[in-house]
KEKE-3310 file (N, C-alpha, C; in steps of 0.2 Angstrom, whole numbers, plus 5000, padded with zeros to 4 digits):
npx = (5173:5169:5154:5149:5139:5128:5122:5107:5105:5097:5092:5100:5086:5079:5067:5062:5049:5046:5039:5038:5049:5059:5071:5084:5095:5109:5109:5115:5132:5139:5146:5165:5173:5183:5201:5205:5217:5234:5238:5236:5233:5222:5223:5214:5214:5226:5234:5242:5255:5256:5271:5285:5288:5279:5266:5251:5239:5225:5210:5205:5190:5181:5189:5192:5199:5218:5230:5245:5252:5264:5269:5267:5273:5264:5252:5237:5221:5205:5190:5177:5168:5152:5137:5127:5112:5114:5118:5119:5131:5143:5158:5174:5192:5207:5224:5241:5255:5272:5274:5260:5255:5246:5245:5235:5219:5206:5207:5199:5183:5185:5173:5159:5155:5149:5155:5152:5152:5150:5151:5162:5175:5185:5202:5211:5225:5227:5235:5237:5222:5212:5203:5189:5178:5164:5147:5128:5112:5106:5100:5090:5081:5075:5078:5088:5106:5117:5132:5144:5159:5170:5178:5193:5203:5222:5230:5222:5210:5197:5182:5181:5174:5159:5153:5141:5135:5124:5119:5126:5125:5136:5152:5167:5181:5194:5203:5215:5217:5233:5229:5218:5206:5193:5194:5183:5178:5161:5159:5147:5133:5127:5121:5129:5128:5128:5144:5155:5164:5167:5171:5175:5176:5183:5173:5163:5157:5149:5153:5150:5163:5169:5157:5152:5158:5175:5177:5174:5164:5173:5184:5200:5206:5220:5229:5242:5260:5261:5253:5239:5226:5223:5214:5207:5197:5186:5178:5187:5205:5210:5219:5219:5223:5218:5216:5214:5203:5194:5199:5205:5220:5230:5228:5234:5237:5235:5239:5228:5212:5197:5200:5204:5212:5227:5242:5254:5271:5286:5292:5283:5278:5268:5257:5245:5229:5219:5204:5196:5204:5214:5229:5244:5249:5262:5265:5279:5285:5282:5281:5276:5263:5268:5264:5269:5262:5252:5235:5230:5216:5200:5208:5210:5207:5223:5239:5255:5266:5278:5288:5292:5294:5284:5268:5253:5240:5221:5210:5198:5181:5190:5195:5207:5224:5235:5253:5265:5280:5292:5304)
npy = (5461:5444:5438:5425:5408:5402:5385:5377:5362:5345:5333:5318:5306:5291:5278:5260:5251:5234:5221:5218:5223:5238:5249:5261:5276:5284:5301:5314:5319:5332:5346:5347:5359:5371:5377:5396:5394:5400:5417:5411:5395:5385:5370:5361:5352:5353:5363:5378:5390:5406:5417:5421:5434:5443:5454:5456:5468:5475:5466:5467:5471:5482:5482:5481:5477:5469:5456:5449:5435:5427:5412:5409:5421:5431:5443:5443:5448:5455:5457:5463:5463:5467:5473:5468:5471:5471:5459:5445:5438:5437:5442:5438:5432:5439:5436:5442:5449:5456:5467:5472:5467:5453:5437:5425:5429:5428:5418:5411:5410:5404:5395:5394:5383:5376:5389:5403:5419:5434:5451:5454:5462:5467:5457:5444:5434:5419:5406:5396:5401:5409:5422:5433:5448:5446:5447:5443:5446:5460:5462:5470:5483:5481:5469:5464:5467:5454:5452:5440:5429:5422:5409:5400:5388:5392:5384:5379:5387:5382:5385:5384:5385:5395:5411:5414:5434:5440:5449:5461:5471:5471:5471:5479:5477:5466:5457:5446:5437:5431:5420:5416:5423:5435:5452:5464:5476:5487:5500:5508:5521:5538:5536:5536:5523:5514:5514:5502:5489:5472:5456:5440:5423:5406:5398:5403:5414:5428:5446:5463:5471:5488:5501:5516:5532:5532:5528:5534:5529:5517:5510:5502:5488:5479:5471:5475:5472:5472:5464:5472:5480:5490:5502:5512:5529:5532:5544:5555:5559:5550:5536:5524:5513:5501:5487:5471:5468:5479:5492:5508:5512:5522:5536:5540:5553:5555:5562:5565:5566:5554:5539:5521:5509:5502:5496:5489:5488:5479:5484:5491:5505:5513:5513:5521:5525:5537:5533:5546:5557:5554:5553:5543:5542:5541:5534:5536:5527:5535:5547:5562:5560:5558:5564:5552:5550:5555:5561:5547:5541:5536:5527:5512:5498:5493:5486:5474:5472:5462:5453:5462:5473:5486:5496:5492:5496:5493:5501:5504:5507:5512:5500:5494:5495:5504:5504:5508:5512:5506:5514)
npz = (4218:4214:4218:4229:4222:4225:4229:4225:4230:4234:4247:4243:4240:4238:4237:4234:4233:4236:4238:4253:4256:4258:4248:4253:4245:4256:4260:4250:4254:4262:4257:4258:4269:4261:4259:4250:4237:4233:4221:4204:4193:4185:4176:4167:4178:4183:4195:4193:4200:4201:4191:4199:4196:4194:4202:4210:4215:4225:4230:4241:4252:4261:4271:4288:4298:4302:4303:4307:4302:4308:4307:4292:4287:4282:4279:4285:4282:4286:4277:4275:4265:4257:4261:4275:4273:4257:4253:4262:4273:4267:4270:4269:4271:4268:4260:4262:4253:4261:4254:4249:4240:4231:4240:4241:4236:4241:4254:4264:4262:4247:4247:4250:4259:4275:4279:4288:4286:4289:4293:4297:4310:4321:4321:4328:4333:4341:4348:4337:4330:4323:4326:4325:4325:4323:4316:4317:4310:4303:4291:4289:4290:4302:4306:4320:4325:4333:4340:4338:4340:4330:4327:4317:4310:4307:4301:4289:4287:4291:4297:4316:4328:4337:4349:4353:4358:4364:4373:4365:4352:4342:4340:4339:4341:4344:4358:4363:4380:4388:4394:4387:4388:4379:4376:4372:4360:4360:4351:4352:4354:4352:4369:4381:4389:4380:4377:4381:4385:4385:4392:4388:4392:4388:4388:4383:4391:4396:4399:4406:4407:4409:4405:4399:4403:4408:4393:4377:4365:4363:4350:4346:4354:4363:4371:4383:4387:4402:4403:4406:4399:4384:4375:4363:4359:4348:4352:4358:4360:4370:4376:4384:4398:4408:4420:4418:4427:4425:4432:4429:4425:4417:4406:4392:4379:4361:4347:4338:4337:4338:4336:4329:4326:4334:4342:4351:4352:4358:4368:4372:4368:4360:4345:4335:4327:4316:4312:4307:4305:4302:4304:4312:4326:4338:4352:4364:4378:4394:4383:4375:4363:4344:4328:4315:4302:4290:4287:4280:4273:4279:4289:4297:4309:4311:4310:4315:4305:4310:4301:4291:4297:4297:4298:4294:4287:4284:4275:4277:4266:4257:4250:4250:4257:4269:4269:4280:4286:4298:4306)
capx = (5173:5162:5148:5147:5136:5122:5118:5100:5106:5092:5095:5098:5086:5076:5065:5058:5045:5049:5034:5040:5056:5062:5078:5084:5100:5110:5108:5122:5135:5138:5153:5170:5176:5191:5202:5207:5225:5237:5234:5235:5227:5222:5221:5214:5213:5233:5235:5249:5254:5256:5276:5286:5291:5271:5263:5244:5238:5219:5210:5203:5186:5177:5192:5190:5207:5222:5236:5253:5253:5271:5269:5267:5276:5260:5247:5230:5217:5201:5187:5167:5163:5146:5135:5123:5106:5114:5122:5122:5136:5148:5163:5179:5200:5214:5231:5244:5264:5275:5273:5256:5255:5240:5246:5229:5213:5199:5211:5194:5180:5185:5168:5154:5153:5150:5155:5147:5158:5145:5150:5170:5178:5192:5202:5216:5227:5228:5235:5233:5217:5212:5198:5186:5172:5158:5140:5125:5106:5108:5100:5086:5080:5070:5083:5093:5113:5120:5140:5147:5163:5170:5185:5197:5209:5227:5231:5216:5207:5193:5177:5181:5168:5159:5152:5136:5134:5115:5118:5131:5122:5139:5158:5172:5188:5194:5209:5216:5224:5239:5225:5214:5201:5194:5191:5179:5173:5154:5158:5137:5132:5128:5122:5135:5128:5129:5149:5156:5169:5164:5174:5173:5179:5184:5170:5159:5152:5150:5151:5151:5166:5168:5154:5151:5165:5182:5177:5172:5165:5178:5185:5204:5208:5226:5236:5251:5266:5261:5244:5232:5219:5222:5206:5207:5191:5183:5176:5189:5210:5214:5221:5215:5224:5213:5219:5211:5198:5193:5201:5208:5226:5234:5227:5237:5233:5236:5241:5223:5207:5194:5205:5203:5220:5232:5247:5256:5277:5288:5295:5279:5278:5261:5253:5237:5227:5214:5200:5193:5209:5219:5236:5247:5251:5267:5267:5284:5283:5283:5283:5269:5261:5271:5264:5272:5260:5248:5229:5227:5209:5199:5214:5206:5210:5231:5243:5260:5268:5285:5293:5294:5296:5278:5263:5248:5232:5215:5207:5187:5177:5193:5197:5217:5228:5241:5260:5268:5287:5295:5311)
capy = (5454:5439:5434:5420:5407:5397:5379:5372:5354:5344:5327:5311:5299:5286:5272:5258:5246:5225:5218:5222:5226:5245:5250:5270:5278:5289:5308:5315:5322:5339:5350:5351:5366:5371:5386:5396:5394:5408:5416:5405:5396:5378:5370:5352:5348:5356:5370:5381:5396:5415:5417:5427:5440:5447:5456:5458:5471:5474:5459:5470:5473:5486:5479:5483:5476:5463:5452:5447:5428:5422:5407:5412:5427:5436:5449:5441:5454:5455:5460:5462:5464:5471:5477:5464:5469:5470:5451:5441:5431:5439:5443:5435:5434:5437:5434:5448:5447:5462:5474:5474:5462:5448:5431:5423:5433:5424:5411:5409:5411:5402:5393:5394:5376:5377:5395:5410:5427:5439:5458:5455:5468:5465:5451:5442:5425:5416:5397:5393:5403:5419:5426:5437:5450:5446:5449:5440:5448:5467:5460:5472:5486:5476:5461:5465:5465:5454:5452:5435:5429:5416:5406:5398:5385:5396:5381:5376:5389:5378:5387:5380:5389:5404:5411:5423:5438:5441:5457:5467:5475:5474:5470:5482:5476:5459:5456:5441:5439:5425:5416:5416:5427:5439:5456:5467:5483:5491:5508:5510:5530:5544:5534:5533:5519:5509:5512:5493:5484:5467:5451:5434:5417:5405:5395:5409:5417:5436:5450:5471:5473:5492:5505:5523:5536:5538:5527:5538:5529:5514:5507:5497:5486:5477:5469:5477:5468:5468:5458:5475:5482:5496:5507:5521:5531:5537:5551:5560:5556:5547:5530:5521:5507:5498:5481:5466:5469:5486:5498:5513:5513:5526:5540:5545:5556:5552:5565:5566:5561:5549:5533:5516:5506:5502:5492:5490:5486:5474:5488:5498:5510:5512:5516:5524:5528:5539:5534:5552:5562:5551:5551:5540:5544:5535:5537:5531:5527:5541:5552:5566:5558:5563:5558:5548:5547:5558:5559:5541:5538:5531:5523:5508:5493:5491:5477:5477:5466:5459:5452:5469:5481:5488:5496:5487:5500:5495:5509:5503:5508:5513:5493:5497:5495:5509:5502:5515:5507:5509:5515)
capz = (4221:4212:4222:4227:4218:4230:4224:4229:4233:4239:4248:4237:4244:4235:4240:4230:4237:4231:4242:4261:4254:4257:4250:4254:4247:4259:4258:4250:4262:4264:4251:4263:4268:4255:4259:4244:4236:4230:4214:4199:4186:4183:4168:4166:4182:4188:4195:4194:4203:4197:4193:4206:4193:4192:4206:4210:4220:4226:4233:4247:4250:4263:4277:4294:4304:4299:4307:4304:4303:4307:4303:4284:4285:4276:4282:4285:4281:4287:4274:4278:4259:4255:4269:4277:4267:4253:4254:4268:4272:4264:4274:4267:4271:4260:4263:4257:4254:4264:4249:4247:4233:4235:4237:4242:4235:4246:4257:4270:4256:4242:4245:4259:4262:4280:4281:4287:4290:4289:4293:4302:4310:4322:4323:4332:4331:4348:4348:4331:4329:4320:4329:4322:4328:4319:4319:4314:4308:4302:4284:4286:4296:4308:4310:4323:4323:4336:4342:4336:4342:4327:4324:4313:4311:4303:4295:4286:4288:4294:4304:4323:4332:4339:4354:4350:4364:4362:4375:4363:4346:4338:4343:4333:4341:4350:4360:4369:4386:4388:4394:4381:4389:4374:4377:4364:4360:4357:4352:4353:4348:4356:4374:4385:4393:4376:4376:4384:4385:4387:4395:4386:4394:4381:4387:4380:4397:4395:4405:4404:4410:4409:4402:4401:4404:4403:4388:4374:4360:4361:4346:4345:4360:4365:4377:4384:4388:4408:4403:4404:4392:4381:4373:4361:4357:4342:4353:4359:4361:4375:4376:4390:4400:4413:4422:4417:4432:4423:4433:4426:4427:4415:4403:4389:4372:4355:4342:4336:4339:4333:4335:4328:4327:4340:4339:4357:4352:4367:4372:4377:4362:4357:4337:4337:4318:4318:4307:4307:4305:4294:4307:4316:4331:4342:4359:4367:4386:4395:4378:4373:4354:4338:4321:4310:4296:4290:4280:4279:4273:4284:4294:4303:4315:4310:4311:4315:4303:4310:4296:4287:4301:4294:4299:4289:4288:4280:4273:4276:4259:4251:4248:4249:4264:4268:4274:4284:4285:4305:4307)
cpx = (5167:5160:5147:5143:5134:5120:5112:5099:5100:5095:5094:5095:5082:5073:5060:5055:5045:5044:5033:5047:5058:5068:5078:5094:5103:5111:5115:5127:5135:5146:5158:5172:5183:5194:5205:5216:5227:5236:5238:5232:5227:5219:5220:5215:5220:5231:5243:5250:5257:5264:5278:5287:5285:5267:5258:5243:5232:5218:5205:5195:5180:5182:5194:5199:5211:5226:5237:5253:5263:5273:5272:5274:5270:5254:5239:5223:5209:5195:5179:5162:5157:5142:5128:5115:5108:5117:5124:5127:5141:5156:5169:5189:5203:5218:5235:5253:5268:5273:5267:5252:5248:5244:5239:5224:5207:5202:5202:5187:5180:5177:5164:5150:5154:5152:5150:5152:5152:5149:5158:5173:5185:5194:5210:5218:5229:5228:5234:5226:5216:5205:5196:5179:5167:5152:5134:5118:5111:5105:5093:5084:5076:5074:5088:5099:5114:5128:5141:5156:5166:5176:5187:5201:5213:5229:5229:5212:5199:5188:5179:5174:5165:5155:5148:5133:5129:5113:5124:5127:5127:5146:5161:5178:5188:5203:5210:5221:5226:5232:5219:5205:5199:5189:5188:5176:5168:5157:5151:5137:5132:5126:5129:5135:5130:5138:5153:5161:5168:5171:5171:5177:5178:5179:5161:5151:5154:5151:5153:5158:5168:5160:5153:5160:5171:5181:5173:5170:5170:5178:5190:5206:5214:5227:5242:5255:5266:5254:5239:5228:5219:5216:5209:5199:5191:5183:5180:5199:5211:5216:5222:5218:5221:5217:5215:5202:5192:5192:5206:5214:5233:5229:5234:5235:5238:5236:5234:5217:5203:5197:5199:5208:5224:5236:5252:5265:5280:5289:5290:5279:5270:5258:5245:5234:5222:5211:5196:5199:5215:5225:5236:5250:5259:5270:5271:5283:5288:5283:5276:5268:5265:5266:5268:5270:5254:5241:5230:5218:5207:5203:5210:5209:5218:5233:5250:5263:5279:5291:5296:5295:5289:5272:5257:5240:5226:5214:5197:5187:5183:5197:5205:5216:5233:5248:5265:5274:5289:5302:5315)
cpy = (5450:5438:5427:5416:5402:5390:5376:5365:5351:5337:5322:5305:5297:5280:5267:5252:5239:5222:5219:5223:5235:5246:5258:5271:5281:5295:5309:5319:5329:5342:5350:5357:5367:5378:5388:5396:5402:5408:5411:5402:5388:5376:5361:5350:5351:5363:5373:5386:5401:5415:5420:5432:5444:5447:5460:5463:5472:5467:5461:5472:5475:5483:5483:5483:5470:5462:5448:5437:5427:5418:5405:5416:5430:5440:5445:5448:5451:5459:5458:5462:5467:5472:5470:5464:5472:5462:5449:5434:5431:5441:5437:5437:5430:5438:5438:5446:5455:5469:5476:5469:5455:5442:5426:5428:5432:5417:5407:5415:5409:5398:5396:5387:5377:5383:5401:5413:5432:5449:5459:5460:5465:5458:5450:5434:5423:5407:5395:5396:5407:5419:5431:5441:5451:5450:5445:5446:5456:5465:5466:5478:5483:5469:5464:5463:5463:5452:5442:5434:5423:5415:5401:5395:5390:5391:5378:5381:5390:5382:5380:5379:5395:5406:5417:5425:5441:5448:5461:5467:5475:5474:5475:5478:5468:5460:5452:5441:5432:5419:5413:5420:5433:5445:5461:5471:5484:5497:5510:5518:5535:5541:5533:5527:5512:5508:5506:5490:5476:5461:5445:5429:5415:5399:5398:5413:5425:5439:5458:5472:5483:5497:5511:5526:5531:5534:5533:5535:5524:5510:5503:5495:5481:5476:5471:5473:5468:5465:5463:5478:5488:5497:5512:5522:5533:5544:5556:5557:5552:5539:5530:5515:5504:5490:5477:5464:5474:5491:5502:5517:5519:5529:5543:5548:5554:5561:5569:5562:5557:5543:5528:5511:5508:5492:5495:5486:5483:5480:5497:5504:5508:5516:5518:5527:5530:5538:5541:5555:5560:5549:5545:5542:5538:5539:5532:5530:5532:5549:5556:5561:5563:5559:5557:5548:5552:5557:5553:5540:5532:5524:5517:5504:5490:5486:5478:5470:5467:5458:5459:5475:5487:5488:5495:5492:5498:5501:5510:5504:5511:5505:5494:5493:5498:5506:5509:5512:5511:5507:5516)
cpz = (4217:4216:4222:4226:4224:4226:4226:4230:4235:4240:4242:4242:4240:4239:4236:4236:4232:4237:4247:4260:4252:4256:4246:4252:4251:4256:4256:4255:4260:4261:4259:4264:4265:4257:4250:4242:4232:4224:4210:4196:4187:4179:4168:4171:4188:4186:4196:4196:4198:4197:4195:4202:4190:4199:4206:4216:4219:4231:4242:4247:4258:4271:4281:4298:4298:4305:4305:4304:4303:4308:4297:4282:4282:4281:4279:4285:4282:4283:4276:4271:4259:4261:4269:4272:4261:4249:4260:4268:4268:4264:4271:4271:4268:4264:4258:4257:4260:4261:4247:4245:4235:4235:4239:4243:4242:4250:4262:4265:4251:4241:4252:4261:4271:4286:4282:4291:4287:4288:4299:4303:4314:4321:4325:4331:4338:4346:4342:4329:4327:4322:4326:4327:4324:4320:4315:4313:4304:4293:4283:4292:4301:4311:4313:4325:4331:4337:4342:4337:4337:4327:4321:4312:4306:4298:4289:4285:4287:4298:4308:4326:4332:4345:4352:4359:4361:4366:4370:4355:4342:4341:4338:4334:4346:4353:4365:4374:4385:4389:4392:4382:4383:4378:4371:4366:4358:4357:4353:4348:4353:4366:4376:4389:4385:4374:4382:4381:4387:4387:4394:4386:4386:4383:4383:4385:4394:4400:4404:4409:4412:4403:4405:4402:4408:4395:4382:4366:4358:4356:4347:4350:4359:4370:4380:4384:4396:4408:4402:4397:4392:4376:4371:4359:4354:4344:4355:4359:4366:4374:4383:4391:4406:4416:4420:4422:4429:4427:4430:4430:4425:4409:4398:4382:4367:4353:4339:4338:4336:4328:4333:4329:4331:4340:4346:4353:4360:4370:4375:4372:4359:4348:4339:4328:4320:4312:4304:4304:4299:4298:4310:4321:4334:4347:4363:4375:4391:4391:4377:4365:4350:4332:4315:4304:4296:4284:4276:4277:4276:4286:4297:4306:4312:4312:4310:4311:4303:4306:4291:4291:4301:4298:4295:4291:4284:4282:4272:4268:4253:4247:4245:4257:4264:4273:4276:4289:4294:4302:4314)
residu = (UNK:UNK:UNK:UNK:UNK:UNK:UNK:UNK:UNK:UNK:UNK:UNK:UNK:UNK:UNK:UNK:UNK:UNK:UNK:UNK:UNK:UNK:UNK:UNK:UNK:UNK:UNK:UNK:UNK:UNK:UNK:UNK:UNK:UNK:UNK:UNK:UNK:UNK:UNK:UNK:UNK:UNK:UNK:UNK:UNK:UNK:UNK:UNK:UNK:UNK:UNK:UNK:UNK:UNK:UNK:UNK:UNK:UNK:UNK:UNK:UNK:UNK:UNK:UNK:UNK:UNK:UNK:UNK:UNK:UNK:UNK:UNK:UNK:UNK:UNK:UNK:UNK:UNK:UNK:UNK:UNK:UNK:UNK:UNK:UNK:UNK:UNK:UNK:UNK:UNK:UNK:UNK:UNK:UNK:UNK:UNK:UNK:UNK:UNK:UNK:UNK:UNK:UNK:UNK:UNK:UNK:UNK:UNK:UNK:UNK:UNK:UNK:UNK:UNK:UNK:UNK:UNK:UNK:UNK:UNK:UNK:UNK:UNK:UNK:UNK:UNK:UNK:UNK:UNK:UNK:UNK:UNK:UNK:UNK:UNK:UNK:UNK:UNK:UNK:UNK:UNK:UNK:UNK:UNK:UNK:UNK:UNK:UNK:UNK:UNK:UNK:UNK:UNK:UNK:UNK:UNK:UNK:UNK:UNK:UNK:UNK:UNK:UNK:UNK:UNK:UNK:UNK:UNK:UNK:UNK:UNK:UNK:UNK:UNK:UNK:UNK:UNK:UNK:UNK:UNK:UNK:UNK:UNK:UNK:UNK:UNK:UNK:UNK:UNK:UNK:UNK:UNK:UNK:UNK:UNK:UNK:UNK:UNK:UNK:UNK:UNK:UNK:UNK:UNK:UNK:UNK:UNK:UNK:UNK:UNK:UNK:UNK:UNK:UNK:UNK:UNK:UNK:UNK:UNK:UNK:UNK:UNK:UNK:UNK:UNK:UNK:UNK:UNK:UNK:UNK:UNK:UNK:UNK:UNK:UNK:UNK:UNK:UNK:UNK:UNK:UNK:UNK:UNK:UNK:UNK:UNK:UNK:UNK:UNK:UNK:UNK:UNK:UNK:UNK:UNK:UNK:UNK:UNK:UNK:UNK:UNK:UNK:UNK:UNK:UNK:UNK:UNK:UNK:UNK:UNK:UNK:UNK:UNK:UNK:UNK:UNK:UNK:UNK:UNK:UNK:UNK:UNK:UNK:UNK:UNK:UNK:UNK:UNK:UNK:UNK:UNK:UNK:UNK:UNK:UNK:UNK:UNK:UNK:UNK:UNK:UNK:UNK:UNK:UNK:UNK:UNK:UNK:UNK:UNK:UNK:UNK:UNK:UNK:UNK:UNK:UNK:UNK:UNK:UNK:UNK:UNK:UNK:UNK:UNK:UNK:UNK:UNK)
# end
């Protein structure tokens, strides 16, 4: 991935003095924010795009989670690029076709007028929005990493807002309820008091809604289809449904342990990917886990993309994404 290039602008102001006469021009404004286009080439000013009978693959870089825009029809991929102290401010999203194939490199990235994506992990589309789990500091051992909460217009791919949670060290996963309330994971480390699920209004109030056991280390969170909050754990198999309150409603196991990815279908069919293990689990309702898919390199936060019937894997540090086709 190029890096991209910082310019040192400085204001354009001027003042001449004509006896008690000051004139000042105004400061220059501020670069728009531009999303980027699909590939292609401009030449003298037009640009043209890539012909459909040539397919790019790559374009991925260190991605954590993705989601389906059906809008588009295309796989929005969420990339965190190079690790905080070694560039800040680096996090970008590309936009992929059903096969892979890139058709936006850097759609949210093309420039960083206005933007900052730091260190993205999960992310989710609510109302026109693609929500992300950011983070801000982490640029040095001593700057501390806190849980950023950003969003994005789909059509524009415009910075809206964002909502920084100054008690969490670090969001992995986000998931929206109907009502736009975000729920997010701290998987933390070895304390069990730092494993937390936290509840955020969309006016950006917080709150620990679950922590400590039956959580183990949580990482991918979802919605079912009756409204509650599903959790799988890095630390051990369980998949975890709780009501929106956080109480704990059902317990069931995944196939393997040391999940990340989960991917809830209408009819209550659950996906489970284990970052550890490499598998795919699919636990139907009612059903013990079978796998579907095996030795995925770090498997992380999935994406069910519709239009193809397809399972959508980043591969963290492998900068891929593995498609694992439903039948």
């Amino acid at each position: 991935m190029t890096l991209p290039v910082r310019s040192s602008r400085r204001p354009l102001a001027a003042s001449a003095l004509w006896g008690l006469l000051v004139i000042a021009t105004p400061a220059a404004a501020q670069p728009a924010f531009t999303a980027g286009r699909p590939l292609g080439v401009t030449t003298e000013g037009t640009f043209t795009p890539i012909s459909s009978n040539v397919k790019v693959y790559g374009g991925i870089v260190n991605a954590e989670s993705c989601v389906y825009d059906r809008d588009r029809g295309l796989i929005v991929v969420v990339n965190r690029g190079v690790n905080q102290d070694q560039v800040a401010n680096d996090g970008f999203v590309s936009l992929l076709n059903h096969d892979g194939s890139v058709h936006t490199a850097s759609w949210i990235g093309a420039n960083r007028n206005g933007l900052v994506l730091n260190q993205p992990f999960g992310s989710e589309i609510w109302t026109g929005r693609l929500y992300v789990a950011d983070r801000d500091g982490g640029t040095s051992p001593t700057d501390p990493s806190v849980s950023v909460i950003r969003w994005f217009d789909m059509a524009s791919g415009a910075p809206l807002g964002q909502h920084r949670i100054s008690e969490s060290t670090g969001f992995n996963d986000l998931a929206i309820a109907r009502d736009g309330t975000i729920y997010a994971s701290q998987t933390g480390g070895d304390d069990p008091g730092s494993w937390r699920i936290f509840r955020v209004d969309q006016s950006g109030r917080s709150e620990v809604l679950i922590q400590g056991a039956p959580l183990n280390r949580p990482n991918g969170v979802a919605m079912d289809t009756q409204g509650n909050l599903v959790v799988v754990n890095i630390g051990n198999a369980d998949v975890l449904t709780f009501s929106t309150r956080g109480q704990l409603l059902r317990t069931e196991q995944a196939a393997q342990p040391g999940n990340d990815g989960l991917v809830i279908m209408p009819d209550g069919t659950k996906y489970v990917s284990s970052v550890r293990q490499g598998g795919v689990s699919r636990i139907r309702p009612g059903q013990r886990a079978e796998l579907i898919a095996t030795s995925i390199p770090s498997a992380a936060s999935m994406c069910y993309d519709a239009g193809a019937n397809q399972l959508v894997i980043p591969m963290n540090p492998n900068n891929a994404v593995a498609i694992v086709p439903l039948r």
